[in-house]
Every structure is written in structure tokens, then in C-alpha cells.
PLY file of the C-alpha trace (Angstrom):
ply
format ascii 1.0
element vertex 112
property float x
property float y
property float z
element edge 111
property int vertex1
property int vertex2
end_header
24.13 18.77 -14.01
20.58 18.33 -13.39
19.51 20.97 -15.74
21.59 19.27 -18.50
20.05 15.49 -17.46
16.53 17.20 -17.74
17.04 18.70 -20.84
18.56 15.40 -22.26
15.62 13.52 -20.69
13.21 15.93 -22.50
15.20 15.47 -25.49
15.11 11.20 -25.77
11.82 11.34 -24.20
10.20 13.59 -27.44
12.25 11.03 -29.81
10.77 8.10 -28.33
7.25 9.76 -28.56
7.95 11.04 -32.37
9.28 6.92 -32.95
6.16 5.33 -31.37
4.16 7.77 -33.23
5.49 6.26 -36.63
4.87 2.82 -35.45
8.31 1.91 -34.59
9.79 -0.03 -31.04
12.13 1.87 -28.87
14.59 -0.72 -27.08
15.03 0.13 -23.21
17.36 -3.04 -22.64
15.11 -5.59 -21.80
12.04 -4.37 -22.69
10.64 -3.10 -25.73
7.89 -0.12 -26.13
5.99 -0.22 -29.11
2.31 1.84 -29.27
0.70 -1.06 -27.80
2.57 -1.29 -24.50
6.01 -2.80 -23.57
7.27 -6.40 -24.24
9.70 -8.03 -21.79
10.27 -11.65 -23.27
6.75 -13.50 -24.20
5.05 -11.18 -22.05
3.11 -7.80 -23.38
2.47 -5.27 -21.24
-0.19 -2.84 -22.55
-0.22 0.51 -21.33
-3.41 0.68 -19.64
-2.76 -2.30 -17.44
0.66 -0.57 -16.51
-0.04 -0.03 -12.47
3.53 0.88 -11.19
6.20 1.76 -13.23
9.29 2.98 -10.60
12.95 2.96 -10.25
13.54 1.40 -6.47
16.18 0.33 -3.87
16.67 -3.14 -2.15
18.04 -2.09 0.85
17.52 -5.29 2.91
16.73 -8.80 1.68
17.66 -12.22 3.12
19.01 -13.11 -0.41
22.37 -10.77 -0.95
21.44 -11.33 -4.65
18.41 -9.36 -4.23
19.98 -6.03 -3.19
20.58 -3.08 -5.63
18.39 -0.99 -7.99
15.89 -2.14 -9.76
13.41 -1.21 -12.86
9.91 -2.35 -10.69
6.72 -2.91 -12.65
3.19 -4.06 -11.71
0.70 -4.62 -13.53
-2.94 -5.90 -14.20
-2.68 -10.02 -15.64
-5.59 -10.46 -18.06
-5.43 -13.56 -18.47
-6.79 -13.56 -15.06
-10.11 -12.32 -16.07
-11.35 -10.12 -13.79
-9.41 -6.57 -13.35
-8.23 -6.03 -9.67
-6.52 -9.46 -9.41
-4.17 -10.97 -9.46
-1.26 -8.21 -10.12
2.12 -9.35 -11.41
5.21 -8.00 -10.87
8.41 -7.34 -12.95
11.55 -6.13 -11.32
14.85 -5.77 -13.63
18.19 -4.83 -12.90
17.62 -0.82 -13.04
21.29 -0.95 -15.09
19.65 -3.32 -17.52
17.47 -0.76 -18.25
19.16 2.00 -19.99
17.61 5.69 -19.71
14.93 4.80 -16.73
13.67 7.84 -16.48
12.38 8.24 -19.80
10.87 5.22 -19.61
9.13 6.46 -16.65
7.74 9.30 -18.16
6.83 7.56 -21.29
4.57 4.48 -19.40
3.09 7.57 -17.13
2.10 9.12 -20.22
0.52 6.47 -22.17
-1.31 4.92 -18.97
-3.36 7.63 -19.24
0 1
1 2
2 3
3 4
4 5
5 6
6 7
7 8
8 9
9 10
10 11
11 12
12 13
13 14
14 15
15 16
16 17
17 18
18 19
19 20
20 21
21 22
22 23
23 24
24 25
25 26
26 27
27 28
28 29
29 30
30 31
31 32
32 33
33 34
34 35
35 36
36 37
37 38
38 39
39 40
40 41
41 42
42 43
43 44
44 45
45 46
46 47
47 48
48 49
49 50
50 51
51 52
52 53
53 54
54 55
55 56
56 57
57 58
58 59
59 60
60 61
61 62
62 63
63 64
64 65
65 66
66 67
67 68
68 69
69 70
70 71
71 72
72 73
73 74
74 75
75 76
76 77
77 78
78 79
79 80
80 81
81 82
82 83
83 84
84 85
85 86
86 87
87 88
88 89
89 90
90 91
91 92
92 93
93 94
94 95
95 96
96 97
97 98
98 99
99 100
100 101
101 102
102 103
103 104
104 105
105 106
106 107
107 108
108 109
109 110
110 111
């Protein structure tokens, strides 16, 4: 099974390259890629300022609402100015987010 998923992986992951490429957006549920970066609401994300970009686990919060998997993002706010600080974070519901992985794989490429 992991073969296949690999394979499929390498598959969508080539498709989104060859999309971006031609200047279209590739939809990952909530968030958009496009050459520039990704777009989650009013907010873009450019590529370079793309810090962390990891599926993760809630184990243990006080908040029950807060457990689960998540799609976990930081990265560098400019409108803050100076690079370094502050950070922001984005963490989505990682079933929102449909094929993680190649999302993953795509951010670690373009971050450089």
C-alpha cells in the first residue's frame, strides 16, 4: 500500500508542478497554491516566507475541540517589517486539506 500511495503522491505531485508551471491554482481545500505562494482566505502566503509546513497531532489540549490532526503552517508576517518576527501560525483541520502530503512536498520545494 505504501508503494502504491508513493507512486500516486509522485503522480499528483508532478501534475500540480506541470499546473503551477502554466500559471494555473491547484485547490488543496482551503488553501489555494498558485506560483506565488498559497492563499488561505485574505491571506497570501508566499513561498519563501513558508517556515513550517507539517501534518501534526493534538494529543492533549484543555479545549476537546482542539484535538485531532491538523494541516500546521508558520510563517514569516511582512507586514511586520523586519524578518525574524513576529511568526504567524495557521493550523487547519488536516481532513480539510485534501492530499497533505503533496502539499508538503510542493511548499518544501518551492521554499527553496
Amino acid at each position: 500500500m505504501a508503494r502504491i500511495q508513493a507512486h500516486v503522491t509522485d503522480v499528483q505531485l508532478a501534475r500540480a508542478e506541470a499546473t503551477l508551471a502554466a500559471g494555473g491554482r491547484v485547490e488543496f481545500g482551503p488553501l489555494t497554491a498558485d506560483a506565488d505562494g498559497l492563499h488561505h482566505e485574505d491571506t497570501h502566503i508566499p513561498w519563501e516566507d513558508i517556515t513550517v509546513l507539517r501534518y501534526s497531532f493534538v494529543h492533549a489540549s484543555v479545549d476537546e475541540d482542539e484535538l485531532g490532526a491538523y494541516l500546521r503552517m508558520e510563517f514569516h508576517d511582512r507586514r511586520a517589517g523586519t524578518y525574524g518576527f513576529p511568526f504567524r501560525w495557521l493550523r487547519i483541520p488536516a481532513l480539510d486539506v485534501p492530499d497533505v502530503e503533496v502539499l508538503e512536498r510542493l511548499a518544501a520545494r518551492r521554499r527553496g
